[in-house]
C-alpha positions in Angstrom: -57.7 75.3 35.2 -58.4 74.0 31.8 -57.5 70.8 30.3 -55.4 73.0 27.7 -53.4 75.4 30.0 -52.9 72.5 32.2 -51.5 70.7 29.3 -49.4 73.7 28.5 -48.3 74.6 31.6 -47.9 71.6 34.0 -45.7 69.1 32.8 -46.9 65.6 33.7 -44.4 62.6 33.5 -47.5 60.6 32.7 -46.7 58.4 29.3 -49.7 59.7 27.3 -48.8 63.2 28.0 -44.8 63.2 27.1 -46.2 61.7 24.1 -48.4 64.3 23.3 -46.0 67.1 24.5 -43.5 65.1 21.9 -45.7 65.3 19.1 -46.3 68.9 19.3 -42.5 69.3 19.6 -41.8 66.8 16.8 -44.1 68.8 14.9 -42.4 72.2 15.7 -38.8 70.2 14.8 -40.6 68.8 11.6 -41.1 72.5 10.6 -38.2 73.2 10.8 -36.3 70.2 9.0 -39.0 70.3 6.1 -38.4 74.0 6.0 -34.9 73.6 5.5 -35.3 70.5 3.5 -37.3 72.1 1.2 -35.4 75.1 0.6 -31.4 73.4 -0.3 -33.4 71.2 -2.5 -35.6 73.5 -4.5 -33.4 76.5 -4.1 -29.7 75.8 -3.5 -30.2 72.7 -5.7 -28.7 70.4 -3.3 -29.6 66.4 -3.7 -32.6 65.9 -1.7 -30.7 63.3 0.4 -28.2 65.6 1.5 -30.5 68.4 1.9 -32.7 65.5 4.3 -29.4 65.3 6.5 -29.0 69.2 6.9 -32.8 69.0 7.4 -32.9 66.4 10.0 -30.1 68.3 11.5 -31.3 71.3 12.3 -34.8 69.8 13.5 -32.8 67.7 16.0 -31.3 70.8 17.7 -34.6 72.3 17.6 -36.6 68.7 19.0 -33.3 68.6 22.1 -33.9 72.4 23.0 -37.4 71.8 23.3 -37.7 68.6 24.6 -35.2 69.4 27.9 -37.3 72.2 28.5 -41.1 71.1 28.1 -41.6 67.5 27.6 -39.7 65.6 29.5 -39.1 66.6 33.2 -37.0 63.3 34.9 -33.3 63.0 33.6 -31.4 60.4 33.4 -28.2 62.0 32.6 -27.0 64.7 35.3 -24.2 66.1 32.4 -25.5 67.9 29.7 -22.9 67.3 27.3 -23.4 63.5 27.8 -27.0 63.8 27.5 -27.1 65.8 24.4 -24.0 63.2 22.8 -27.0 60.3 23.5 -29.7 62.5 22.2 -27.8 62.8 19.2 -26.7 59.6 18.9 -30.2 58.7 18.9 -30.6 60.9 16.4 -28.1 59.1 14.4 -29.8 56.2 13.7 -33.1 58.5 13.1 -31.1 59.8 10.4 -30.1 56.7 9.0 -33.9 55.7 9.1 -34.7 58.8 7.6 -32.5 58.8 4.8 -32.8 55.0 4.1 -36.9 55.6 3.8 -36.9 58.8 1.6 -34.3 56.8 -0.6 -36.5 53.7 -0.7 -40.0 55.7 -1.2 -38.3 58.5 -3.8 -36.1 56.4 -5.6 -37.1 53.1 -5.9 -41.4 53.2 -5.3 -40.9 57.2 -7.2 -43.0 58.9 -4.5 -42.2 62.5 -4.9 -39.1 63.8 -2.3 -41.6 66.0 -0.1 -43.8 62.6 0.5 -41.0 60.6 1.4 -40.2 62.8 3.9 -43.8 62.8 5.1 -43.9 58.9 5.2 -40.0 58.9 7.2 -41.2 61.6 9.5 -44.1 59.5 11.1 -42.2 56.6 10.9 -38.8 58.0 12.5 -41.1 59.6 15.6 -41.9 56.7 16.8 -38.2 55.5 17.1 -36.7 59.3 18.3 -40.0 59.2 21.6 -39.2 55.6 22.5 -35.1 55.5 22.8 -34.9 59.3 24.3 -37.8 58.0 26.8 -35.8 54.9 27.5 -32.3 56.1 27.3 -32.7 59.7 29.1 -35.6 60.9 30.2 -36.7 57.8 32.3 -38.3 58.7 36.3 -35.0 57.6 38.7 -33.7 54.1 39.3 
């Protein structure tokens, strides 16, 4: 089997390979909340914070959905409800991050919005992969 397909199709619980797996999700999820990002701020001419919240959002829902499924396979929570109220508290302070970095790189340094997103994006995935890891997805006692 190749190194790809197994990669694919095997899930490991092996660090290095939840982190991969994560990446590729994050960077599914980051489609999505740049997509939508993008689109309130250029075309609904909403404030690029608030369009970065509605962003961030809908790339959480779409990181969870994907993440349960394909990246991490131990659980740490048996209720799902629970579990997704952690993952998006989690989330929570990934937005705060998120918002506080575009705010500091766009307003006060005067990167352009779509960079600041960039820089809070690589910064916030560190954050998001270590207290889901920690907090829910962790191999039993």
């Amino acid at each position: 089997m190749s190194a790809l397909k197994k990669f694919l199709v095997h899930p490991t619980n092996s660090l290095a390979a939840q982190f991969l797996r994560y990446a590729v999700v994050g960077g599914v999820a980051f489609v999505v909340d740049f997509a939508v990002y993008v689109s309130l701020t250029e075309w609904a001419g909403l404030h690029y914070l608030v369009s970065a919240a509605v962003g961030f959002l809908c790339g959480l829902t779409t990181n969870y959905a994907l993440s349960i499924s394909w990246v991490f396979q131990n659980r740490s929570l048996k209720d799902a409800r629970v579990e997704f109220a952690v993952f998006a508290m989690i989330g929570v302070v990934g937005l705060g991050l998120n918002e506080g970095i575009i705010y500091v790189a766009t307003a006060i340094v005067g990167c352009d919005y779509r960079v600041s997103k960039l820089i809070a994006v690589a910064l916030v995935l560190f954050w998001n992969f270590g207290a889901r890891k920690v907090t829910l997805f962790r191999a039993g006692p």
